[in-house]
SEDOSE-136232 format. One line per 2 residues: for each residue x, y, z of N, C-alpha, C, O, CB. Coordinates in nm, 2 decimals, padded with zeros to 4 digits. Glycine has a CB too. Layout:
<sites>
X:Y:Z:X:Y:Z:X:Y:Z:X:Y:Z:X:Y:Z; ...;
</sites>
This chain:
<sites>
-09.65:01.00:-05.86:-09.66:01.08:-05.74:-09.56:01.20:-05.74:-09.61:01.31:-05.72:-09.63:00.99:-05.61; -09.45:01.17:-05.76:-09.37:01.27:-05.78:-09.36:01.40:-05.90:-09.30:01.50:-05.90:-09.28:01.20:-05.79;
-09.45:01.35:-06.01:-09.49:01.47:-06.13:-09.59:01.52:-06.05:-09.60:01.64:-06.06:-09.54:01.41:-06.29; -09.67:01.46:-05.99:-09.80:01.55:-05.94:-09.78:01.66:-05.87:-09.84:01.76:-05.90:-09.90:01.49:-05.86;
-09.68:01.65:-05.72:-09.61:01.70:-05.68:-09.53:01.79:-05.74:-09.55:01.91:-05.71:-09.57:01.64:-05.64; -09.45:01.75:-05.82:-09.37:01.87:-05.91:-09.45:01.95:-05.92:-09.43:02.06:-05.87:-09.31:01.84:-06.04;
-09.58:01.93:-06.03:-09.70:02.01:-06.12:-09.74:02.09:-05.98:-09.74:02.22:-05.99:-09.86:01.90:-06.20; -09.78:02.05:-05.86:-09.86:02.10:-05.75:-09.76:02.26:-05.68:-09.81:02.37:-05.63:-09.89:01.95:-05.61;
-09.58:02.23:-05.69:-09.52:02.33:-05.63:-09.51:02.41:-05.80:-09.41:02.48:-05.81:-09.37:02.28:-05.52; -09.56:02.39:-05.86:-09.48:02.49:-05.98:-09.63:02.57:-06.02:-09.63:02.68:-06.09:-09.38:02.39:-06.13;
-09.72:02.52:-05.98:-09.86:02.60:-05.93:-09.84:02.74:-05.85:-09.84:02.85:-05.90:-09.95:02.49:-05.82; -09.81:02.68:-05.72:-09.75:02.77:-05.64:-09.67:02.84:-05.64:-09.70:02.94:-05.57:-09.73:02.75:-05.59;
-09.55:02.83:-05.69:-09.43:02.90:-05.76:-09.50:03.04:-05.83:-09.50:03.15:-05.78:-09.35:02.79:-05.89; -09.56:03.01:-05.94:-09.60:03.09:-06.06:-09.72:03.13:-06.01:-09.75:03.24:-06.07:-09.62:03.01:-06.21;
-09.87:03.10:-05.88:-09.92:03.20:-05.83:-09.87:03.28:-05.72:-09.95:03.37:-05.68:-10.02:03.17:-05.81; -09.71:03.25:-05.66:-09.68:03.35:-05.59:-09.62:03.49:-05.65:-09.61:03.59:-05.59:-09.62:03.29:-05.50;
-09.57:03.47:-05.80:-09.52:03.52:-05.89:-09.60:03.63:-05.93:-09.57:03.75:-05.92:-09.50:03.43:-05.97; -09.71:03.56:-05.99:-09.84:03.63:-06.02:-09.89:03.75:-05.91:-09.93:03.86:-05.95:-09.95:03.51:-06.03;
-09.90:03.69:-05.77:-09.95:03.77:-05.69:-09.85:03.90:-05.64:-09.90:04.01:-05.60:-09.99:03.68:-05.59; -09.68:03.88:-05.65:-09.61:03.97:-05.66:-09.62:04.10:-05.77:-09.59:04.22:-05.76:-09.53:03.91:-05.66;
-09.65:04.03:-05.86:-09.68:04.09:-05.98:-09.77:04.21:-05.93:-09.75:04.33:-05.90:-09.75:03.98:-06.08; -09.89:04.13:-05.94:-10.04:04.18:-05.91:-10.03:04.30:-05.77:-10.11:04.39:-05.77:-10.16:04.02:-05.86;
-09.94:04.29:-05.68:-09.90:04.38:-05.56:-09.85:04.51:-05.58:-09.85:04.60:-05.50:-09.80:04.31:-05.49; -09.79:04.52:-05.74:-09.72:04.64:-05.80:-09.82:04.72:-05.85:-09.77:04.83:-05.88:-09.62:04.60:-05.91;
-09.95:04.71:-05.88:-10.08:04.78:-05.94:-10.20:04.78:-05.85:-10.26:04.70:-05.78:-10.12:04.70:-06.07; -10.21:04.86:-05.85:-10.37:04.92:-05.78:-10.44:04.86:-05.82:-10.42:04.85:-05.94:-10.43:05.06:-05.79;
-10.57:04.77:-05.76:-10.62:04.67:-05.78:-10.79:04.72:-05.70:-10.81:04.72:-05.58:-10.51:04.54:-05.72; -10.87:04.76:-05.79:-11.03:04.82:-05.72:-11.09:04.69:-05.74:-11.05:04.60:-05.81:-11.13:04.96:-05.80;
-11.22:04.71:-05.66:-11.29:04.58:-05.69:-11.39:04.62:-05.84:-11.48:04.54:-05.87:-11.40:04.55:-05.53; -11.36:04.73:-05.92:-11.44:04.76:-06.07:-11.33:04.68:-06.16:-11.35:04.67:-06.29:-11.45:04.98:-06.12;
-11.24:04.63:-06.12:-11.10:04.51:-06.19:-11.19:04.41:-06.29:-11.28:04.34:-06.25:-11.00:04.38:-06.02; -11.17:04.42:-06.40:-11.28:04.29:-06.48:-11.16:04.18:-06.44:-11.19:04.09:-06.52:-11.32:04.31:-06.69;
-11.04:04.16:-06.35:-11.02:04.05:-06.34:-11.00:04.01:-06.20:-10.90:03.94:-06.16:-10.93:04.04:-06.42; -11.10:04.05:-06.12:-11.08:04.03:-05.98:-11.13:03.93:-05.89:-11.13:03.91:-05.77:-11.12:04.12:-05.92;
-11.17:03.86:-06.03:-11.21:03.72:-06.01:-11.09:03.64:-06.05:-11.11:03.52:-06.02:-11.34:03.67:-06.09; -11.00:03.64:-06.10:-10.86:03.61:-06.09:-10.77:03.60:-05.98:-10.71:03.51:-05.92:-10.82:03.69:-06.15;
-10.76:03.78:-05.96:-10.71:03.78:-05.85:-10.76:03.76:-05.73:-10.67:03.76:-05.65:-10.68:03.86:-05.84; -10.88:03.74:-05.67:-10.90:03.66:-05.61:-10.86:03.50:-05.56:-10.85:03.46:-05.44:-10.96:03.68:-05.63;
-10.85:03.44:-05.69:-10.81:03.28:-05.65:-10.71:03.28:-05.65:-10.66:03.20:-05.58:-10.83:03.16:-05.73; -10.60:03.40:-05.72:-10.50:03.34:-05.67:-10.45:03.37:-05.53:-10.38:03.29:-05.47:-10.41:03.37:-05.74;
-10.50:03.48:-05.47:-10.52:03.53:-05.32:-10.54:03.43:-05.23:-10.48:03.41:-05.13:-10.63:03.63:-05.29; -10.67:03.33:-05.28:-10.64:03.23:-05.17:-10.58:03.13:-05.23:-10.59:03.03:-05.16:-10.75:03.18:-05.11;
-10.51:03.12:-05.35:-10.44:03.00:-05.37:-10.28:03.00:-05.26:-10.24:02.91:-05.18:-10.42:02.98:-05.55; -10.23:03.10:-05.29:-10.14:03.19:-05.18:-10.13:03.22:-05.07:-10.03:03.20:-05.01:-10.14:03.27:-05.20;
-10.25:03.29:-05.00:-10.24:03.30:-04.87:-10.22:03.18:-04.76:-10.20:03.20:-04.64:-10.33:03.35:-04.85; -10.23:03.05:-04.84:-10.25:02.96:-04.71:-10.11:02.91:-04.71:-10.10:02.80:-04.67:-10.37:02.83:-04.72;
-09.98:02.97:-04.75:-09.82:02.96:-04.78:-09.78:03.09:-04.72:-09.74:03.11:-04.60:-09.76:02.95:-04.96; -09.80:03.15:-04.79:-09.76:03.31:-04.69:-09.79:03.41:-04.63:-09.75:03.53:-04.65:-09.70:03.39:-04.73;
-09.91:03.36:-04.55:-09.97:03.40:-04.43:-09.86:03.35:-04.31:-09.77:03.42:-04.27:-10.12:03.34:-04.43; -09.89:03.23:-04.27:-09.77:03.17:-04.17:-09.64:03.18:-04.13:-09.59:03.17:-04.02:-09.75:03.09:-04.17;
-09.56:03.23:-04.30:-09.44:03.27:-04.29:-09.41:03.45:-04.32:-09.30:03.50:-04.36:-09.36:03.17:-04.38; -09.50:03.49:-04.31:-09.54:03.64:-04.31:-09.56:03.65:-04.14:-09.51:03.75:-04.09:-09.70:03.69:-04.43;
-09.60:03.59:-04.07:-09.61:03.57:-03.93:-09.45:03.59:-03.87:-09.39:03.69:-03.83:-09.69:03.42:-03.90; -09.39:03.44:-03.90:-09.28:03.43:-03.88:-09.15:03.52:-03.89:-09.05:03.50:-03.82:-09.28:03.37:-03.93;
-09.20:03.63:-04.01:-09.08:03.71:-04.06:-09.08:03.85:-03.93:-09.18:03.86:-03.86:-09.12:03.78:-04.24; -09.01:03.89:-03.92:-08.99:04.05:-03.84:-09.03:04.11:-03.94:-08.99:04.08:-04.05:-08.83:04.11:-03.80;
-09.13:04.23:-03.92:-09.15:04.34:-03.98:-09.04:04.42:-04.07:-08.93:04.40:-04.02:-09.20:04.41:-03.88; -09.04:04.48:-04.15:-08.94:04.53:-04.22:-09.01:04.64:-04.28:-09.01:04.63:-04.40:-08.88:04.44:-04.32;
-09.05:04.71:-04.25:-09.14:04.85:-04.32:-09.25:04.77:-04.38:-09.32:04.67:-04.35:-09.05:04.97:-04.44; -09.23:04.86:-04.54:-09.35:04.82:-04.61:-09.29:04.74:-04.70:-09.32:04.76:-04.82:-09.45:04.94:-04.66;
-09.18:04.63:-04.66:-09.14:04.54:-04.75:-09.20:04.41:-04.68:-09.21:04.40:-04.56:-08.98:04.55:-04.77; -09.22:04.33:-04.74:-09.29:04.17:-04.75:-09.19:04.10:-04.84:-09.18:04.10:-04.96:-09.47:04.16:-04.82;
-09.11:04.04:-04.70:-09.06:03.91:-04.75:-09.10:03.81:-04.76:-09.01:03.72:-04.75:-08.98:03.88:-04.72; -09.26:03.77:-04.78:-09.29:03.60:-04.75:-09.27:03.56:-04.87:-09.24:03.44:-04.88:-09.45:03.55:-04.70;
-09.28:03.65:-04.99:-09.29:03.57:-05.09:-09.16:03.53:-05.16:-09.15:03.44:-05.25:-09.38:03.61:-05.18; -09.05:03.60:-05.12:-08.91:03.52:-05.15:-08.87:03.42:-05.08:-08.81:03.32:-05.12:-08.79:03.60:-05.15;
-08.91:03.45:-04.93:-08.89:03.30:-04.86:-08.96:03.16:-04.89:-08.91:03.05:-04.88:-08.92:03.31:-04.73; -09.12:03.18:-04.94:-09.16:03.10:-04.98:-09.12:03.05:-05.14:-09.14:02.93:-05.16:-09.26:03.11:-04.94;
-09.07:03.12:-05.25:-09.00:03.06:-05.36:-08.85:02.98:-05.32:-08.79:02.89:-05.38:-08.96:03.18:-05.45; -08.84:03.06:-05.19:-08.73:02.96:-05.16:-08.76:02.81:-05.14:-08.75:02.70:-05.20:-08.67:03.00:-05.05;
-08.79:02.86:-05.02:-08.89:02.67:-04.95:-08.93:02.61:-05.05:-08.86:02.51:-05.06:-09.06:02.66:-04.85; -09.03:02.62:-05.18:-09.06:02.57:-05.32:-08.96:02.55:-05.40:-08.98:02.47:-05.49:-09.14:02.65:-05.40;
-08.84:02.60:-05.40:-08.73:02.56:-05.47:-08.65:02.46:-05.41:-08.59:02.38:-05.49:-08.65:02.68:-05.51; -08.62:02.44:-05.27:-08.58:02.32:-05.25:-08.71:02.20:-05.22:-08.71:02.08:-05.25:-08.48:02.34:-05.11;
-08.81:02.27:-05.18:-08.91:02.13:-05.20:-08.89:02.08:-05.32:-08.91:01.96:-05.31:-09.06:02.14:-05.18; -08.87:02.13:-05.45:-08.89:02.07:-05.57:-08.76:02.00:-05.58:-08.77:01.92:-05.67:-08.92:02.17:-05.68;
-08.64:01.99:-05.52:-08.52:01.93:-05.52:-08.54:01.81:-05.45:-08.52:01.71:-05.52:-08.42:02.00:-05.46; -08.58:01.81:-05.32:-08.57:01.74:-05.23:-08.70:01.62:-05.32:-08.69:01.50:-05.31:-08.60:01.83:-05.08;
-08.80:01.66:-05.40:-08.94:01.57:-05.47:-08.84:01.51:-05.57:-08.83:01.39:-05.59:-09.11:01.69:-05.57; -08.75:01.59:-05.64:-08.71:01.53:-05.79:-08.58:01.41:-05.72:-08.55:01.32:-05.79:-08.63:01.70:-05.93;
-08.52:01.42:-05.61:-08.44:01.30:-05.57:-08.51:01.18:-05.48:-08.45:01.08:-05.45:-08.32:01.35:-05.51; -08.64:01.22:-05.44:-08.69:01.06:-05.40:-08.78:01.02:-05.48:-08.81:00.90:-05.48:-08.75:01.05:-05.26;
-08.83:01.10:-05.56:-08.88:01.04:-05.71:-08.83:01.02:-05.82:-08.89:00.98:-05.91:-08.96:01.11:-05.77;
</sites>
């Protein structure tokens, strides 16, 4: 239970990574990989949509996705000591 878990936040980790990534480049829908970026869009949004809510506006900076590597970095603490 607890490896699956581990595997499930380090998913998440590395598509919120990905999608930071992907945020730095102009992205058209003529993209031969926008079927990519797509899944990871919704693999993602359902994490930092809510806490993109939560945050105060800050210009055109978006902190959901350092807060949520955060939250993923102690969830993965908090999984590896009761497993």
């Amino acid at each position: 239970m607890g490896n699956f878990l581990n595997i499930l936040l380090n998913i998440f980790y590395f598509a919120i990574l990905v999608r930071v990534l992907l945020s730095w480049f102009s992205v058209g829908p003529s993209n031969p990989f926008i079927t990519v970026i797509r899944i990871v869009y919704s693999i993602t949004d359902p994490i930092l949509l809510p806490i993109r809510r939560m945050l105060p506006r800050t210009g055109m900076f978006d902190f959901s996705p350092v807060v949520a590597l955060i939250l993923i970095y102690f969830l993965r603490i908090f999984v590896g000591r009761i497993f």
